[in-house]
C-alpha positions as CSV (number, residue, x, y, z in Angstrom):
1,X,6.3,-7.9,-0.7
2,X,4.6,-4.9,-2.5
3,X,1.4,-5.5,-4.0
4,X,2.3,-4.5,-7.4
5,X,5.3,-7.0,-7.3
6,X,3.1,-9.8,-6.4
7,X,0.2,-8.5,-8.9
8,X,3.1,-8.4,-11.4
9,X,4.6,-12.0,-10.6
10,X,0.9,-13.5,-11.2
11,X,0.3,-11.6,-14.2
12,X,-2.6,-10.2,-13.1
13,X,-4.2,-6.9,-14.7
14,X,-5.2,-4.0,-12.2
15,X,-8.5,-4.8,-13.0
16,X,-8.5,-8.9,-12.5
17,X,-6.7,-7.5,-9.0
18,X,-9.6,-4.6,-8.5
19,X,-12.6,-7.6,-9.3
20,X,-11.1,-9.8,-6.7
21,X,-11.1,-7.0,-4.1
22,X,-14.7,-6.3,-4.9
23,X,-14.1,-3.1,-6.0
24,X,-17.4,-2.2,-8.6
25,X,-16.7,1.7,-9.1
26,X,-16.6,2.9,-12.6
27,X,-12.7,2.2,-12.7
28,X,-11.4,-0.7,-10.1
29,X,-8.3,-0.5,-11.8
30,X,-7.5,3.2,-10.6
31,X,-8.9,2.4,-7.7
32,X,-6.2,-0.8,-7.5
33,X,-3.7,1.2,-8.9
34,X,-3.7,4.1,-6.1
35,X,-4.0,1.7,-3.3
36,X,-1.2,-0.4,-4.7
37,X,1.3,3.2,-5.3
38,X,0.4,4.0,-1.7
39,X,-1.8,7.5,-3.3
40,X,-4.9,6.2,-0.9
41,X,-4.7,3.9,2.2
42,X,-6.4,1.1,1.8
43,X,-9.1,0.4,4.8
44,X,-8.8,-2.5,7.0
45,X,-11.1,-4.7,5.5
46,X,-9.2,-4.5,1.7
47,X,-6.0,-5.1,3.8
48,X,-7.9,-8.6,4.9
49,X,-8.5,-9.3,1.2
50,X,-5.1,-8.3,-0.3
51,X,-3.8,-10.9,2.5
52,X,-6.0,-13.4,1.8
53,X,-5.7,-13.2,-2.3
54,X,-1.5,-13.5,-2.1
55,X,-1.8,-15.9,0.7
56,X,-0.1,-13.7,3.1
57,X,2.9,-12.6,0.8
58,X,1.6,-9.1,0.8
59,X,0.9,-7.9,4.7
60,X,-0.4,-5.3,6.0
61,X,2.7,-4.0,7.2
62,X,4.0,-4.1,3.3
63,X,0.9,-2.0,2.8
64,X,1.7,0.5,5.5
65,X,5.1,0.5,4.5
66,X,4.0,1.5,1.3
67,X,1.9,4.1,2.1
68,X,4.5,5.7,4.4
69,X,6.8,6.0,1.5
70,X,4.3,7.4,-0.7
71,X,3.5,10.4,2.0
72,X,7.4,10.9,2.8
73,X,7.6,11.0,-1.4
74,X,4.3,13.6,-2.0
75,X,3.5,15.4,1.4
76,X,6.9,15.8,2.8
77,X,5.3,18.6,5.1
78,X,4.1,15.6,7.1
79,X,6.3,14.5,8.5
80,X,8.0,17.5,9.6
81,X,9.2,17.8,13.2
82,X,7.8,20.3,15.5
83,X,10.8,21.6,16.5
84,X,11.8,21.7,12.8
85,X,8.6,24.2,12.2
């Protein structure tokens, strides 16, 4: 499941979600909002949390899946083959 789904199905703010991950910047929303679009990877220890906080119905593959279509979407130039180049 993608985390926005599930931070959508709880009715949770970006910024209830951003508290709970311990994010304390100047805007844990943004910061929740571009790890939940896929715009920045989430480290390994936030991927712990997110599992954790939706009991597993957001994995880390969901994340990675996530991110993957994010890059494919904005940096197409990535994930160009060699032989293509």
């Amino acid at each position: 499941m993608r985390l926005d789904i599930w931070r959508s199905d709880k009715n949770w703010t970006l910024a209830k979600l951003g508290s709970a991950l311990g994010f304390s910047a100047v805007n844990p929303a943004r910061s929740t909002q571009l790890i939940e679009r896929g715009e920045r990877k989430a480290d390994a220890h936030i991927v712990a949390r997110i599992i954790k906080i939706t009991d597993g119905n957001v994995t880390a593959q969901d994340m990675h899946e996530t991110r993957l279509e994010w890059l494919k979407q904005n940096k197409p130039e990535q994930f160009q083959s060699e032989s293509a180049q």
